[in-house]
N, C-alpha and C positions, 0 to 999 in steps of 0.2 A: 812381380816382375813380368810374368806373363800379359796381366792384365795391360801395362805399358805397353809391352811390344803390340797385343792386340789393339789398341788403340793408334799406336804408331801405322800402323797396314792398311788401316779403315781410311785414318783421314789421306794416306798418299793413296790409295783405291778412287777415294773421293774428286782429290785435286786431278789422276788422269784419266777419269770419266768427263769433267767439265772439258779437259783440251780437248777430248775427242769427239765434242758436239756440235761443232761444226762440219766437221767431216764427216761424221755420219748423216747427219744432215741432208747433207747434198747427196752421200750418195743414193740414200733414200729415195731423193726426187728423182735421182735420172734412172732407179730401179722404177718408179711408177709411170715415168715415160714410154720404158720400154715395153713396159705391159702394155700398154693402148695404141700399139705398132707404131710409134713414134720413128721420125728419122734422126735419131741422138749419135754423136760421134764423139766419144769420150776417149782424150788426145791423154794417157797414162805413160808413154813411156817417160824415160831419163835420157840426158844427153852426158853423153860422155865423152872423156875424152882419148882418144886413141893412143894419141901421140905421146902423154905423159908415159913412164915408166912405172912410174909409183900410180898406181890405181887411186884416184880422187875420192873425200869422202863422197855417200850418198846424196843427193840432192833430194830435196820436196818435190813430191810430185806435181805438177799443175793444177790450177783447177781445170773440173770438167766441161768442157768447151759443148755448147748445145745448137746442133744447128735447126736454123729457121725452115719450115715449111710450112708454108700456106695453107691455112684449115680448107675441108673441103665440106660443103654445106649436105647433110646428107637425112632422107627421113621428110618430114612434112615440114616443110615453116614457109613463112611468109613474107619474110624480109633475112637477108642477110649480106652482111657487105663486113670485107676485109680491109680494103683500099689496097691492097697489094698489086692492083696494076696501077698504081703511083696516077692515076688521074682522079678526078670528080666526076665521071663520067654518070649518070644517071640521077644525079644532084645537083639541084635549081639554088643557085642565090639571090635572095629576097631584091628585090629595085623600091620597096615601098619607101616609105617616110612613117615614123612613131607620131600618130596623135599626143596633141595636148603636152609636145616638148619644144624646146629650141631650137629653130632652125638649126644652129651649126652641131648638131647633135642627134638629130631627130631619125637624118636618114642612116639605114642600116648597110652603114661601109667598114665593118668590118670585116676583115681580109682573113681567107683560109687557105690553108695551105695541107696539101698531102706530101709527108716525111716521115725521115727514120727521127726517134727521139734523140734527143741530143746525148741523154748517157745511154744509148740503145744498150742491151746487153747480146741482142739477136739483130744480125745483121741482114736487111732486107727486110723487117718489118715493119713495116707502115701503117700509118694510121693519119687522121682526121686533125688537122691544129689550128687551135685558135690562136690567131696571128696578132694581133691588135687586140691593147688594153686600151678603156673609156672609153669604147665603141658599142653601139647595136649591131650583135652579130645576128643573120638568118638564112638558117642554109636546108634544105628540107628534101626528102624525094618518097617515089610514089613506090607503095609495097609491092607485090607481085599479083595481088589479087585481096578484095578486100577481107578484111577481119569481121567476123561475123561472131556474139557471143553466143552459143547453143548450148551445146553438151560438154564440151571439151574445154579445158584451162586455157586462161594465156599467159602465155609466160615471155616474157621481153628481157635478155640481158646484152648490155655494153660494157664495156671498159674505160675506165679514165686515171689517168694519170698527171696529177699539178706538178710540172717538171722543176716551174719557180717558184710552188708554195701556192699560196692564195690567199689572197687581202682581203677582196668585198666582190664575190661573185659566183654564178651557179654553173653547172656541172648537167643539166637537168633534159633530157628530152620529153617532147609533146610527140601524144599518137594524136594525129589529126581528126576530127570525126568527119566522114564521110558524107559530102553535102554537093548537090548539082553546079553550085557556084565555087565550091573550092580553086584556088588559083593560087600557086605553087610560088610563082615569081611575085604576088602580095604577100606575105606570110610574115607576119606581125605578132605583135602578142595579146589582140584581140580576137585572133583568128579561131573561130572554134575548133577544140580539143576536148577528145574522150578521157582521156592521162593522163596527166603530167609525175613524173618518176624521176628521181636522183639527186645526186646531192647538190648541196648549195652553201651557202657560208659569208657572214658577212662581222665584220671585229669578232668578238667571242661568240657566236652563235650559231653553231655547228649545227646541218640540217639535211636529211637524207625524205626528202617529198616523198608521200604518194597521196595525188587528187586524185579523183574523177568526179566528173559532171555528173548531176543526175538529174534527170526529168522528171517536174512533178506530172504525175498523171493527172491532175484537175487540169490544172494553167496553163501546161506547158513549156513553164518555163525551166533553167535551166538553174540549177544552185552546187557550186562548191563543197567538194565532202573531204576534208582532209583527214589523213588515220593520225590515229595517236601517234607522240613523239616515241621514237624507242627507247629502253633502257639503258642501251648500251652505248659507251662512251667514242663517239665518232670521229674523235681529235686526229686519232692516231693516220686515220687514211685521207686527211685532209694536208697532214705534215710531213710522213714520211717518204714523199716523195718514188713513192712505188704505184705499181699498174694494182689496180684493182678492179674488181668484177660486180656491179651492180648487177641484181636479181628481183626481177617480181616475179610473183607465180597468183593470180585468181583464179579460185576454183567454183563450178560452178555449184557448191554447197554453200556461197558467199564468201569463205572463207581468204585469208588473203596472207602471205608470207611476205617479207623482205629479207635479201638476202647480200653482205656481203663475200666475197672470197667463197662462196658456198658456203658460208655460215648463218642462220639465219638469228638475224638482231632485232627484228619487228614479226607480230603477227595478230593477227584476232581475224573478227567477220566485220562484214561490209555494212551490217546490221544493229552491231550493238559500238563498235571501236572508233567509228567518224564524229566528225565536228563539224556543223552541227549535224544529229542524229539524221539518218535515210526517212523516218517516218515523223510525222510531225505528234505532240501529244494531244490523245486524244478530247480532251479538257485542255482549258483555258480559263483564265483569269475576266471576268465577267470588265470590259472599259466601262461600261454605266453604271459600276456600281459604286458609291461614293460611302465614306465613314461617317455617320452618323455624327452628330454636333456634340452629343450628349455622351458619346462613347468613351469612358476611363480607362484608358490604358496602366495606368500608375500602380502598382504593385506594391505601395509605402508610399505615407500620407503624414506628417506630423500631427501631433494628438491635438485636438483641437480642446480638448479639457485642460490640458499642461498648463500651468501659471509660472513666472518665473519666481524664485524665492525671495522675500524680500532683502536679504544680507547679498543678494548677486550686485556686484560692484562691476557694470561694463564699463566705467571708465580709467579702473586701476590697470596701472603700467604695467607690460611685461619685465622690467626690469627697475630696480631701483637701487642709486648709492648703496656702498656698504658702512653704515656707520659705524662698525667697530674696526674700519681700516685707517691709520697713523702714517702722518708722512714720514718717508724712513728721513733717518739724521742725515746729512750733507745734501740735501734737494736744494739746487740753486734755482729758486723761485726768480731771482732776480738776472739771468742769463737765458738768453734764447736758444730754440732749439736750435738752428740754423741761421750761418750771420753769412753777408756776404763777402765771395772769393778774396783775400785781400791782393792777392798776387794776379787778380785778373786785369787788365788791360781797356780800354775801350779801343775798339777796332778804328783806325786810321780813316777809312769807308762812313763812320757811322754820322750819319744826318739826323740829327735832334727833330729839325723840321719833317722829316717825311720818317723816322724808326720812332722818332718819341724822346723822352731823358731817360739814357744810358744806364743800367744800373748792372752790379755787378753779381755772377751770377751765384745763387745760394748753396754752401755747401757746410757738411757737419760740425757745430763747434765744439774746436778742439777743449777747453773748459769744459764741457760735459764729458768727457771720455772717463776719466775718473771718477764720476757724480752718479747716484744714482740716477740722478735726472735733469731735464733743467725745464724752464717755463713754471707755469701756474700748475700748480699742483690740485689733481682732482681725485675726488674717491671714488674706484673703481665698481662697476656695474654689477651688479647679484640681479640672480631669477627673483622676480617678486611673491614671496610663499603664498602671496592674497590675491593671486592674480587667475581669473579665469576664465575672461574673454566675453566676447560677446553671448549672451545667454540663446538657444534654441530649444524649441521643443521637442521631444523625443518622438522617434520616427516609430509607427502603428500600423500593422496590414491595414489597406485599404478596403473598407469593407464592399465597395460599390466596385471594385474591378472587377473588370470582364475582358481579360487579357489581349493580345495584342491583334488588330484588326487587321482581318483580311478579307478582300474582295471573293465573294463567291466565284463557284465555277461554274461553266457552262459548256456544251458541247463546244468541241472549236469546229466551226465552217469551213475550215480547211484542212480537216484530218483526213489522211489516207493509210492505206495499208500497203505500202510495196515489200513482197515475202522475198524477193528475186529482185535485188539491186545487183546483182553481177550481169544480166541483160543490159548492156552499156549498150550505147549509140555505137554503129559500129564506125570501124575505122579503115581510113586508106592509103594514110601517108604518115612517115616518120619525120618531124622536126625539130632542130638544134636554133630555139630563139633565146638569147644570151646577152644580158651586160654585164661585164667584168673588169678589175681593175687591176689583172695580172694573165699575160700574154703566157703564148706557150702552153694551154691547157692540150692537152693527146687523147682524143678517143678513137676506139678501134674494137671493130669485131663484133659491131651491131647483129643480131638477131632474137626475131620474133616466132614463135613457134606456137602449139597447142600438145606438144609430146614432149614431156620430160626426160625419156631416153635420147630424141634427139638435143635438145638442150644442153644436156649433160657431154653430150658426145660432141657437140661444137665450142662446149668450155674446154672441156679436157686437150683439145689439138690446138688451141689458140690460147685463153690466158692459161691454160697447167705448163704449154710450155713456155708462156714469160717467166711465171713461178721458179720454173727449175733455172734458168738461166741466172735470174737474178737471186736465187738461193744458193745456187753453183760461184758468183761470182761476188758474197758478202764476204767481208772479212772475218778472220777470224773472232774467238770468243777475245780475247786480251785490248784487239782495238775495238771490238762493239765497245768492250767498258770503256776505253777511251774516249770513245764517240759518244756516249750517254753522258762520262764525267765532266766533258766540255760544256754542255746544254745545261746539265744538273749540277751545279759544282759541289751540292752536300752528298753526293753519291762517294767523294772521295775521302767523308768519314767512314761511309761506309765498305768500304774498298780497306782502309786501314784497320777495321775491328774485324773483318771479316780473315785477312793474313796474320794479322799480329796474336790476336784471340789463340788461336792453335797453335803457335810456335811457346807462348807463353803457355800452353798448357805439355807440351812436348818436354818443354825443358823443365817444368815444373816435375812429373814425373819420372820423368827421364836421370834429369841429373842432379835435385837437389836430395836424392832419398839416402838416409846415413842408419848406417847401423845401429842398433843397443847394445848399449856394455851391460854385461851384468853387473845388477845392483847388489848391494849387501843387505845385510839384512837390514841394517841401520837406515838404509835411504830407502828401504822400502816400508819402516816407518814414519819417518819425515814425510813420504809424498803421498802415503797411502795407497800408493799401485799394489794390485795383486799378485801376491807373493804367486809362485810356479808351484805345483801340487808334487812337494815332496816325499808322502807320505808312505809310498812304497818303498821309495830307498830308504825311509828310517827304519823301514819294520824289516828289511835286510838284514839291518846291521843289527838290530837285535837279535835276530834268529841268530846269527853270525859268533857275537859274545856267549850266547845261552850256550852255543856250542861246546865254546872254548872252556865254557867252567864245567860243563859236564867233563869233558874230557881233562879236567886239572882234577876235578875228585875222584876220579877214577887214577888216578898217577901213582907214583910211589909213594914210601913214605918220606925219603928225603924233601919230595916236593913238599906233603905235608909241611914238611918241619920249617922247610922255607918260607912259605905261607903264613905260620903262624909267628917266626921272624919280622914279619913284612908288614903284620897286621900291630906288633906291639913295638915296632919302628913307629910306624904311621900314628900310633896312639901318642907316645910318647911327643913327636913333633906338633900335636893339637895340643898336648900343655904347654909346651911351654912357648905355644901362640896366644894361650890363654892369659901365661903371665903376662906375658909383654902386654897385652894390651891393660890388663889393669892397670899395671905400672904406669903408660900411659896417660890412664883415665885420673890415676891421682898425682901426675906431675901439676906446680902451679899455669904453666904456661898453658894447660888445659883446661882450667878455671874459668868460667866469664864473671866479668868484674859486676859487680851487688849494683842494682838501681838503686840510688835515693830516693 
């Protein structure tokens, strides 16, 4: 019974840990606000009511209510923009026209706007919106001073939020590379860029960029290096409709992180992780060099000694009649399988001249349903036991192979060694060039730094306090499952095995459990169960008796006399059990009757 109650305690322990995970939750978050001198106003009281006499029950607290304040850029960096004075003020939008598109498409008109998000959770925070779907957006502006790569990391994070999802379109900014001809109000998406970073997405193919350009040192030209895709499953911040924090960090050891939410989901070096590779191989495949005429590749050759057998039959059939098959009795040879409909009609419409003669259409005759069959009776098909096909020679290592050709190698004419691909062209301006097929995208809280304490410290006062806000104002744990069950509708078997599982194991313990009656000794051989170790109480009652006769031969003599009264009682009643049972044994009805 113990065990039951223990069990009983664990799982109701269980169930009010789960209701308490959202509340702790949050208040979790707005305890880590506090730490980084946030300006958080957590609105906890109750409203009551005065005027009743009977004192009301307790109400739910509120959630905690997070106010807005404007990050302040602090520490080294080189771009940072809030939008919090609600203009575009230091941001050019593109006048170009898109090469090699259609005019009614080509020019870059679409429209941005600076607002609060539509489901804001913090009031006053503004951010960057793309205003127009099936449009070339380009909206761009100039750092504070250029980016230069030396000694020190770069590190670039924004914000974005798909407030209506996203169908077919990217998310992505370009650092501009810094060039004598850069022009801000052309800015296209041929325009040279050092980076291009962030996500993108178009039907099912979920994609979080990072390029950069690189220079070959021979050429000088410039070639596309894109990192590996990441591991990690990108769906979720393309769909859940929440602010999230794009991260790059390159370090000048080549190395290179991506990071969402401050997690990071990508990483390698600049060296070995791009497509195609920073340095080109040093060997190459020789173009003049052609496969010999004479060259065998074949690895198996059919024997060319092999004779076919003279009993090889290649024109016996795979199958033939079974001549020991009989037609069965009742075969109506003489009825077809299928006569025509007799209850069909020729349609009113029907023109002999232009349909043909009418005929009615074929259906099963009734006469064979009964029969084993009807038509011309044939004997059914057998595998032919002499059947073995066309004859071939048996297949022989090829003695003349000299396996499969390839083109020598040769130095390649255009190998280089670049050790230090993180030396990027530097940059001077940040740019949002974009087509999309879903309006309402929200970015906010651009910055570019080279100090990871300040980075950290412009995440933490900008997107840590979207985080609390919109972790302050999720619903509870019971409607998430609602809000998952809706999206997922097989979640609500699992929602039923997950309640029902433990109430059935509660009552199964709980209250089907029934006593044992003591068994006899008779049903404890019937069932075989283990009898209970009586063996102390028997040797009790032996001491017990042993007692009682010492102390009866120790007595008088009357008892004597009694005794041996008792003893030639007792004799006398064992004869004359004796007779009787003879008497018995020779009555007729005791008899069994003689076999013949």
């Amino acid at each position: 019974m113990d065990q039951k109650v223990g069990l009983f305690i664990l799982l109701a322990a269980g169930l009010l840990c789960l209701s308490l995970v959202p509340v702790c939750r949050a208040d979790d978050e707005v305890e880590d606000i506090e730490g980084e001198d946030l300006d958080v106003d957590v609105d906890d009281e109750l409203e009551m009511d005065a005027q009743d006499e009977v004192p009301p029950a307790p109400k739910t607290p509120p959630a905690p209510k997070v106010t807005y304040k404007a990050p302040e850029p602090m520490g080294e960096h080189f771009f940072a923009e809030s939008f919090d004075r609600g203009t575009l003020d230091g941001w050019v939008l593109s006048s170009a026209k898109k090469e090699e598109a259609d005019e009614d498409i080509a020019k870059y008109d679409g429209k941005w706007a600076v607002e609060e998000m539509k489901d804001s959770k913090l009031p006053g925070d503004k951010g960057l919106v793309l205003k127009s779907k099936a449009k070339h957006h380009a909206i761009s502006a100039q750092l504070l001073r250029p980016f230069t790569f030396d000694t020190k990391p770069l590190i670039i994070q924004y914000e974005v939020n798909f407030q209506s999802g996203i169908d077919c379109g990217g998310a992505y900014v370009k650092l501009l590379t810094q060039t004598p001809d850069l022009d801000l109000d052309q800015f296209v998406d041929k325009t040279p860029y050092t980076i291009m970073f962030g996500p993108d997405k178009c039907g099912e193919d979920y994609k979080l960029h990072f390029i950069f350009r690189h220079k070959n040192p021979k050429t000088g030209e410039f070639e596309e290096k894109h990192a590996k895709k990441p591991d990690a499953d990108l769906r979720t911040y393309f769909t859940d409709k929440k602010t999230h924090m794009y991260t790059l960090v390159v370090n000048p050891d080549n190395s290179f992180e991506v990071l969402v939410d401050q997690t990071v989901v990508n990483s390698g070096s600049l060296l070995t992780d791009m497509t195609p590779p920073v340095n080109p191989p040093a060997e190459i495949e020789d173009p003049d060099d052609h496969k010999p005429e004479d060259w065998d590749e074949r690895p198996k050759i059919q024997d060319p000694d092999s004779v076919k057998p003279e009993d090889w039959d290649e024109d016996a059939p795979a199958q033939i009649p079974d001549e020991s098959a009989v037609k069965p009795d009742g075969w109506l040879e003489d009825e077809p399988e299928y006569i025509g409909d007799p209850d069909a009609v020729k349609p009113e419409d029907w023109d002999e001249d232009m349909d043909g003669e009418w005929e009615a259409p074929q259906v099963p005759n009734p006469a064979c349903e009964t029969a084993p069959g009807c038509g011309a009776w044939k004997r059914p098909m057998i595998d032919n036991p002499n059947y073995k096909g066309k004859w071939k020679p048996p297949m022989i290592d090829n003695p003349n192979y000299q396996g499969v050709w390839k083109p020598r190698k040769i130095p390649n004419p255009a190998y280089f060694e670049d050790l230090h691909p993180f030396r990027m062209t530097p940059f001077s301006a940040v740019g949002l060039e974009l087509w999309s097929m879903t309006s309402d995208i929200f970015f906010d809280n651009f910055f570019i730094t080279n100090e990871r304490t300040t980075a950290e410290r412009w995440a933490n006062d900008g997107w840590g306090l979207k985080k609390a806000a919109e972790g302050a104002a999720e619903p509870g744990l019971a409607a998430q499952m609602l809000n998952a069950a809706e999206e997922r509708p097989w979640l609500w078997v699992v929602y039923v095995l997950t309640v029902a599982l433990p109430l059935v194991l509660i009552f199964v313990f709980c209250c089907t459990g029934k006593k044992k009656s003591t068994a006899t000794p008779a049903q404890y051989k019937k069932t075989d169960e283990p009898q209970p170790d009586v063996k102390e109480d028997e040797e009790e009652e032996e001491e017990e008796e042993e007692e009682k006769a010492e102390e009866a031969e120790k007595g008088s003599p009357d008892a004597e006399e009694k005794s041996d009264e008792e003893e030639s009682q007792a004799e006398k009643e064992a004869t004359a059990d004796e007779l009787e049972d003879d008497v018995l044994r020779r009555s007729p009805r005791s008899r069994k009757p003689r076999k013949d």
